[in-house]
C-alpha positions as CSV (number, residue, x, y, z in Angstrom):
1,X,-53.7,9.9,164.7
2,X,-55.8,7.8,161.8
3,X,-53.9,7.6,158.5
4,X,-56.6,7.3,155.7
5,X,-56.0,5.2,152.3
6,X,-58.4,4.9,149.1
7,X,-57.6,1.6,148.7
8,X,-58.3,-1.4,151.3
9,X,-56.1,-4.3,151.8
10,X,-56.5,-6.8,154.0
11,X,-53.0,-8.5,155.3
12,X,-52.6,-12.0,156.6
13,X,-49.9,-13.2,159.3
14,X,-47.4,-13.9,156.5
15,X,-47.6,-9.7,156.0
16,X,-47.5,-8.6,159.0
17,X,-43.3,-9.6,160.1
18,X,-41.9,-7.1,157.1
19,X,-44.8,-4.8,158.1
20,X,-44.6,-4.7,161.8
21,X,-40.6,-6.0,162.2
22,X,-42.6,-8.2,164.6
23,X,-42.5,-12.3,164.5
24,X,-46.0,-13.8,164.1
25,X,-45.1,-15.5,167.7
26,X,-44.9,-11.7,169.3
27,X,-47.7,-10.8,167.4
28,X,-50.0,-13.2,168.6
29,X,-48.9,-12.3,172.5
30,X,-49.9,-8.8,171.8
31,X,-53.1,-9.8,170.4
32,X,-53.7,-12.2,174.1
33,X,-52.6,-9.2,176.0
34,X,-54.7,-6.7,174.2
35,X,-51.4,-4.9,173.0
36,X,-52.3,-5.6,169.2
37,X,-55.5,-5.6,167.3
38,X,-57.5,-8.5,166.9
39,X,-57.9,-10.3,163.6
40,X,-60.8,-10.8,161.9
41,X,-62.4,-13.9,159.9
42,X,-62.7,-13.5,156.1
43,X,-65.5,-15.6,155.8
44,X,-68.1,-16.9,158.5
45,X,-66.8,-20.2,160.6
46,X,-64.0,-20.1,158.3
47,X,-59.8,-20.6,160.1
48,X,-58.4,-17.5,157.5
49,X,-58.3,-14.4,159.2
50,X,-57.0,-10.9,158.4
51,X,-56.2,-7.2,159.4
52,X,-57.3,-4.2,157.2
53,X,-54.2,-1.9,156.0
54,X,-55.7,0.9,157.9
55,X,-56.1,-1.4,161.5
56,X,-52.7,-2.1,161.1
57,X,-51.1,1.2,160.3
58,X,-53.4,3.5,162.7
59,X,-52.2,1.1,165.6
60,X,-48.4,1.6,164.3
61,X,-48.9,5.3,164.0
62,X,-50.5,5.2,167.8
63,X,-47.3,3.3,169.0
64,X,-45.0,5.3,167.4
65,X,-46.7,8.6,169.0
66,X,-47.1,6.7,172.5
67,X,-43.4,6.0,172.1
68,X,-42.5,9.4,171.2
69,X,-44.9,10.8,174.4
70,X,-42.7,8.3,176.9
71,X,-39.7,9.7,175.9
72,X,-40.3,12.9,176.0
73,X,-40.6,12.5,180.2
């Protein structure tokens, strides 16, 4: 499932605990276990790093149907 937006945000760690209802702790051991996508730098050898809106809610829309597939077994 892809969800499509006209407009492109990018969200930082401090968005993603209302977002996801994730703590940025969990968060970052998804991203180590491949579980959650991996951020990206917003600007070349810089620390700040980000997510686009659409990363972030395709990979909650594939959770939520992955969740919905389990129980359905």
């Amino acid at each position: 499932m892809e969800v499509k937006t006209t407009n492109t945000r990018i969200f930082r760690m401090k968005d993603l605990p209302t977002i996801t209802g994730l703590q940025p702790s969990t968060i970052y051991e998804h991203i180590a276990a491949g579980k959650f996508p991996k951020p990206f730098k917003l600007t070349p050898g810089g620390r700040a790093a980000g997510w686009f809106d659409t990363t972030i809610y395709n990979h909650l829309a594939a959770q939520a149907c992955s969740t919905q597939t389990e129980n359905k077994k």
